[in-house]
Biotite code that builds the C-alpha atoms (Angstrom):
import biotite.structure as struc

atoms = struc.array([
    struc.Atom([-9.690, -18.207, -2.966], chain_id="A", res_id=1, res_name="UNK", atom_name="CA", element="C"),
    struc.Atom([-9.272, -18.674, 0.525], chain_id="A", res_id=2, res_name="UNK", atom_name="CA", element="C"),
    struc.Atom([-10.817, -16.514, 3.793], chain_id="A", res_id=3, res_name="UNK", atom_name="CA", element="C"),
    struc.Atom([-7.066, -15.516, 4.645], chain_id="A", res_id=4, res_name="UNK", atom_name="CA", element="C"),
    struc.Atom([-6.117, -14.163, 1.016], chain_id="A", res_id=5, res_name="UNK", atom_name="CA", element="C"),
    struc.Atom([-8.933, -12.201, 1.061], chain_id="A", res_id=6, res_name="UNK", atom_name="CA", element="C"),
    struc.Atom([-8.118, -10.729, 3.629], chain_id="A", res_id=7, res_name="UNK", atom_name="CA", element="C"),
    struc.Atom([-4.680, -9.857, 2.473], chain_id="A", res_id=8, res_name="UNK", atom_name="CA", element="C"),
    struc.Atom([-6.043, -8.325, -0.512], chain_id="A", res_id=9, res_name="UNK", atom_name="CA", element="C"),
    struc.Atom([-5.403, -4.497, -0.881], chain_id="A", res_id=10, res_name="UNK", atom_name="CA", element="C"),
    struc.Atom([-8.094, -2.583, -3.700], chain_id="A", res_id=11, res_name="UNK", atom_name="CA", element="C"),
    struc.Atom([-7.101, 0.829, -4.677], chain_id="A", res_id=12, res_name="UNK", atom_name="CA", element="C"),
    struc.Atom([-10.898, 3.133, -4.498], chain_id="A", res_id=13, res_name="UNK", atom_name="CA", element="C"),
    struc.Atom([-9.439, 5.220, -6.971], chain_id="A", res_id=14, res_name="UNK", atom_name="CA", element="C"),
    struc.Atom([-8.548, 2.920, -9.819], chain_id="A", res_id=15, res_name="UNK", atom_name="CA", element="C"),
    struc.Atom([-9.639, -0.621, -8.829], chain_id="A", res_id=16, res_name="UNK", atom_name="CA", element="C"),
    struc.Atom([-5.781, -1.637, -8.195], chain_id="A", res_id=17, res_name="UNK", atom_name="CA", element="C"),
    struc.Atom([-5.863, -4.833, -6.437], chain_id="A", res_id=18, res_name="UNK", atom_name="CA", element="C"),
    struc.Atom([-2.875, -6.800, -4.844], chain_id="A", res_id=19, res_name="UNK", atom_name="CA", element="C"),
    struc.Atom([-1.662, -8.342, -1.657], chain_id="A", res_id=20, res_name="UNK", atom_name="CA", element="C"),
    struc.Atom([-1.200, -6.247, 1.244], chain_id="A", res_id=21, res_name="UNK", atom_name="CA", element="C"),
    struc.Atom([2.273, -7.042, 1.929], chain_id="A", res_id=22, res_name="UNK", atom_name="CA", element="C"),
    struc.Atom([3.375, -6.272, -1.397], chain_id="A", res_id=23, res_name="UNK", atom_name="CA", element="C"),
    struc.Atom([2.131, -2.941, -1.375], chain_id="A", res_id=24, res_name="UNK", atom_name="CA", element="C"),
    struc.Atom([3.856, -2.121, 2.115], chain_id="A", res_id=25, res_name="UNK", atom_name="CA", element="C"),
    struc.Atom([7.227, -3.429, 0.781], chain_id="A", res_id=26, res_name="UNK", atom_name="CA", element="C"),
    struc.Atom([6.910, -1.188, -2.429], chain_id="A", res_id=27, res_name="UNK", atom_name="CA", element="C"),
    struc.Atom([5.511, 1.666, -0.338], chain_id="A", res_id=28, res_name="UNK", atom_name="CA", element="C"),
    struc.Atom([9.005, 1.042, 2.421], chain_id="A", res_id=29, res_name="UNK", atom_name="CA", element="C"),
    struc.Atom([11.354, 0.731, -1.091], chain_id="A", res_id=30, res_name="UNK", atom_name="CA", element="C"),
    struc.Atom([9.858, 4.068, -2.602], chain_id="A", res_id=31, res_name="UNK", atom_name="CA", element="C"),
    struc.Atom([10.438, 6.017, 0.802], chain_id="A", res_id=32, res_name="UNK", atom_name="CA", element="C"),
    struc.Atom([13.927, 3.979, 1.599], chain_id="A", res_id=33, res_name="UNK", atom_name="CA", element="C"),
    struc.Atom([14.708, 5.483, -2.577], chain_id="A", res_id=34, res_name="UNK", atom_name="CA", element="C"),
    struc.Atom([13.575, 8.766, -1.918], chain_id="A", res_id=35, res_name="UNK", atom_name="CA", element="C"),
    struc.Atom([15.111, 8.977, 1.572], chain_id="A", res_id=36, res_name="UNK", atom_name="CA", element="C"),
    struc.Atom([18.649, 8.216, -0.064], chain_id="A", res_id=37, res_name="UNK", atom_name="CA", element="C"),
    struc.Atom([18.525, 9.769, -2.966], chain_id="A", res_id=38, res_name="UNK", atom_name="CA", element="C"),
    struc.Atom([17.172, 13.329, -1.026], chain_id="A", res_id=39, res_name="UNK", atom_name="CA", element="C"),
    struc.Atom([13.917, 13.323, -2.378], chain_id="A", res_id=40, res_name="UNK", atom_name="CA", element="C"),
    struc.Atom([11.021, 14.733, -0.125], chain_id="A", res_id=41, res_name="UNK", atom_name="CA", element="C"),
    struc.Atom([7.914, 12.030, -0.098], chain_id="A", res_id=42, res_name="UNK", atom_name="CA", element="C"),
    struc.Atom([4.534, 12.965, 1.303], chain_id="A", res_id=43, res_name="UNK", atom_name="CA", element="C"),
    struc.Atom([1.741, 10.903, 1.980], chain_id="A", res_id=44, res_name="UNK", atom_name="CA", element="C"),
    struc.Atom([-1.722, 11.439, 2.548], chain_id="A", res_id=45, res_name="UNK", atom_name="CA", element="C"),
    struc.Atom([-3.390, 9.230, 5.121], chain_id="A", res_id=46, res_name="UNK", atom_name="CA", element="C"),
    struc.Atom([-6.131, 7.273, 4.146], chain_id="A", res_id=47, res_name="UNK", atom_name="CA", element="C"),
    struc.Atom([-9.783, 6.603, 6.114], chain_id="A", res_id=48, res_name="UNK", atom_name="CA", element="C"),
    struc.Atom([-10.336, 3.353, 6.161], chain_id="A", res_id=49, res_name="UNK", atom_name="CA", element="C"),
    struc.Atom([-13.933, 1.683, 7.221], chain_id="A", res_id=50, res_name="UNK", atom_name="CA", element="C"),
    struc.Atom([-13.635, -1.231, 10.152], chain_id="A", res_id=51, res_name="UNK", atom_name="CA", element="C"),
    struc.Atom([-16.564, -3.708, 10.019], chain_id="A", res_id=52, res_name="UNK", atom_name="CA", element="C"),
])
């Protein structure tokens, strides 16, 4: 694996989840863009993340 795929690697703290970055944005837009049309309120909770 490659520097630049690591970093495009997103790992979920609470159940080890891991995927690409990107992936997870576009499934996170299509669950909001779902919700949005089919009048279904969608919270999120905003993570703390830890720059090095």
């Amino acid at each position: 694996m490659t520097n630049i795929s690591l970093m495009h690697e997103y790992h979920c703290r609470h159940c080890g989840y891991t995927s690409n970055d990107d992936r997870i944005g576009a499934m996170n837009i299509q669950l909001l863009g779902t919700n949005w049309v089919t009048n279904k309120e969608t919270a999120f909770n905003q993570l703390q993340f830890n720059q090095e």
